[in-house]
C-alpha positions as CSV (number, residue, x, y, z in Angstrom):
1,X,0.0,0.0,0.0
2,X,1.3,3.2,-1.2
3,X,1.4,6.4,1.4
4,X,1.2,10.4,1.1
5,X,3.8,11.1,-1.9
6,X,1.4,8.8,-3.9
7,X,-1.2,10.8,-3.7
8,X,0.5,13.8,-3.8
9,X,1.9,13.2,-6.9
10,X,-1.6,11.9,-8.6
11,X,0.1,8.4,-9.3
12,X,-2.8,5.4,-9.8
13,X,-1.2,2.8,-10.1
14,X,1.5,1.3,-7.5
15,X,5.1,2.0,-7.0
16,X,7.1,-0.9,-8.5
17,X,8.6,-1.4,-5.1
18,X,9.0,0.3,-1.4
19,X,12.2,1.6,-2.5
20,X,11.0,3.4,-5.3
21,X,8.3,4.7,-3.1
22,X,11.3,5.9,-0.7
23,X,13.4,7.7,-3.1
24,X,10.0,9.9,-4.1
25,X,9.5,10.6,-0.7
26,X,13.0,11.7,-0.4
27,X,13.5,13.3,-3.4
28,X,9.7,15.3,-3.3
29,X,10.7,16.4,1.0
30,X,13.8,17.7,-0.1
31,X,12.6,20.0,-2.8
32,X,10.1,21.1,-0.3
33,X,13.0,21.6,2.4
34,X,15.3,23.5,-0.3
35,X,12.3,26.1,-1.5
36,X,12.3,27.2,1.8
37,X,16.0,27.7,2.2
38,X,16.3,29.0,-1.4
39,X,13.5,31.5,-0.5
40,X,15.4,32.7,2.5
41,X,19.2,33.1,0.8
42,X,17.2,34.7,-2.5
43,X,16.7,37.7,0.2
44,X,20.4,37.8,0.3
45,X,21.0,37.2,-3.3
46,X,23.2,33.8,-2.7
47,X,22.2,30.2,-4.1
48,X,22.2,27.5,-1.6
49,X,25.8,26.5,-3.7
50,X,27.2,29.9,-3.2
51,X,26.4,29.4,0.8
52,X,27.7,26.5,0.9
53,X,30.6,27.4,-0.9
54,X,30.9,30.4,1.8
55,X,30.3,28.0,5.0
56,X,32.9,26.1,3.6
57,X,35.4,29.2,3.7
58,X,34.2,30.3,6.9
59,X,35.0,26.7,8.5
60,X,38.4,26.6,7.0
61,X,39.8,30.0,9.1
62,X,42.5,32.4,7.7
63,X,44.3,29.5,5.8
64,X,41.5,29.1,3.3
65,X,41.1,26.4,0.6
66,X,42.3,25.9,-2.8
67,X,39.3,25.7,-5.3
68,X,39.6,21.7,-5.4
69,X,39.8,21.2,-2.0
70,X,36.5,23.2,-1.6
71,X,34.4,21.4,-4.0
72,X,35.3,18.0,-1.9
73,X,33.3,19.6,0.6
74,X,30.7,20.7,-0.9
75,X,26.8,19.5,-0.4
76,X,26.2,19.2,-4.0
77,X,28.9,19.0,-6.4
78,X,29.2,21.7,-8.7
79,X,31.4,21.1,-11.8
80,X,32.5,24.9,-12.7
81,X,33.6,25.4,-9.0
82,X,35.7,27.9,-10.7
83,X,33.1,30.4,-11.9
84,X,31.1,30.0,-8.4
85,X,35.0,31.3,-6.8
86,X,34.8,33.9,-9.3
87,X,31.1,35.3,-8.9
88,X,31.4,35.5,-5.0
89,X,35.1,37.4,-5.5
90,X,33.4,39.4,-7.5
91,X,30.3,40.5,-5.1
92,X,33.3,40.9,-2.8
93,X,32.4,37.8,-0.6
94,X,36.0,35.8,-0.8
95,X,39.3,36.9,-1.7
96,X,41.6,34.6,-3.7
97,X,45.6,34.6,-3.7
98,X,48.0,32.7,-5.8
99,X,50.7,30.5,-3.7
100,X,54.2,31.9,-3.7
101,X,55.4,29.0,-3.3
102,X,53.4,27.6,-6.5
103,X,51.2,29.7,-8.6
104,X,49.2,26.9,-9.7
105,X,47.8,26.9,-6.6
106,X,45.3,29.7,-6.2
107,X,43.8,29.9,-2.1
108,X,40.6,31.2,-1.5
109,X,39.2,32.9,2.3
110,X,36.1,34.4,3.0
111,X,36.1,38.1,3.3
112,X,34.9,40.4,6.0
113,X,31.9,41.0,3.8
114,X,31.5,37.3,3.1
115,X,31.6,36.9,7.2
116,X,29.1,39.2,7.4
117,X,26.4,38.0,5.3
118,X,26.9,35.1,6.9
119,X,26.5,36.3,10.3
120,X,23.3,37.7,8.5
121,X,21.8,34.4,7.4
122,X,23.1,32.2,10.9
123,X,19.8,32.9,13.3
124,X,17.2,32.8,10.4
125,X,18.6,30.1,8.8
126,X,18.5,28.5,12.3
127,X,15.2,29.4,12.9
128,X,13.7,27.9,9.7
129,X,15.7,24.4,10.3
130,X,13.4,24.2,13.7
131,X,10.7,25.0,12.1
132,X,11.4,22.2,9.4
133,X,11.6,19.9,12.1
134,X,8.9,20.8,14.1
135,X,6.6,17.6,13.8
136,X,9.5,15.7,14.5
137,X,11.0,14.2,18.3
138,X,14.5,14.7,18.9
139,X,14.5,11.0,18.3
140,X,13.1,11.0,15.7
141,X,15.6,13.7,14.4
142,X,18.2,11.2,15.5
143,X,16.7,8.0,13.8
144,X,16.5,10.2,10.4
145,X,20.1,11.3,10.5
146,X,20.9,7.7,11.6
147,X,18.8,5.9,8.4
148,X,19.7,9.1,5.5
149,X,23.5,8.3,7.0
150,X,22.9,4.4,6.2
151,X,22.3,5.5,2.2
152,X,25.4,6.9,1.8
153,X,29.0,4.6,1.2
């Protein structure tokens, strides 16, 4: 028997198994999740790759990250990591220097503006993942982390 999603999406007939059923669940609560988010970090003019890219920065201190090392990191892979570094240097948001030492290597830190928007986005941002969770235990925050953790290698 076939839950919500199913009849959200409209679909007759049944999934062709439970873990079909899951990854449409998954995939439909996440776009729900992310319009919220997106909504809030359009106010700021970011996409949720752009914060990402700027939490990343932020975590990493004064020593910053070359551009490869910051796409490991990242949520959601984005292939011209390169462009992203160049649109938020542009808005002023990171600074990038080449390595003396070898100027292949190009390091990238947040900025004081970069920090700042950031410290813009913290509370709010904080706000609307507690509100995302709201018809959920702590428990049952727990037991979600535990089983989304169990589909990844």
């Amino acid at each position: 028997m076939s839950g919500k999603v199913a009849s959200e999406i409209r679909q007759k007939k049944p999934f062709s198994c439970p873990g079909e059923e899951a990854f449409i669940n998954l995939a439909r609560s996440y776009e729900f999740l992310h319009q919220e988010i997106s909504d809030l970090f359009r106010v700021h003019n970011l996409s949720s790759t752009q914060y990402n890219v700027l939490r990343i920065l932020r975590g990493a201190g004064s020593e910053g990250l070359s551009c490869s090392e910051a796409s490991r990191r990242m949520i959601s892979h984005d292939p011209d990591i390169t462009r992203l570094f160049d649109r938020l240097e542009s808005r002023g948001l990171i600074e990038r220097v080449r390595l003396p030492s070898d100027r292949r290597v190009v390091k990238a830190t947040i900025s004081p503006a970069g920090l700042e928007l950031l410290g813009l986005i913290d509370q709010p941002l904080l706000e609307l993942h507690n509100h995302q969770m709201r018809n959920l235990t702590q428990e049952q925050v727990s037991q979600l982390i535990s089983l989304l953790e169990l589909l990844r290698p």
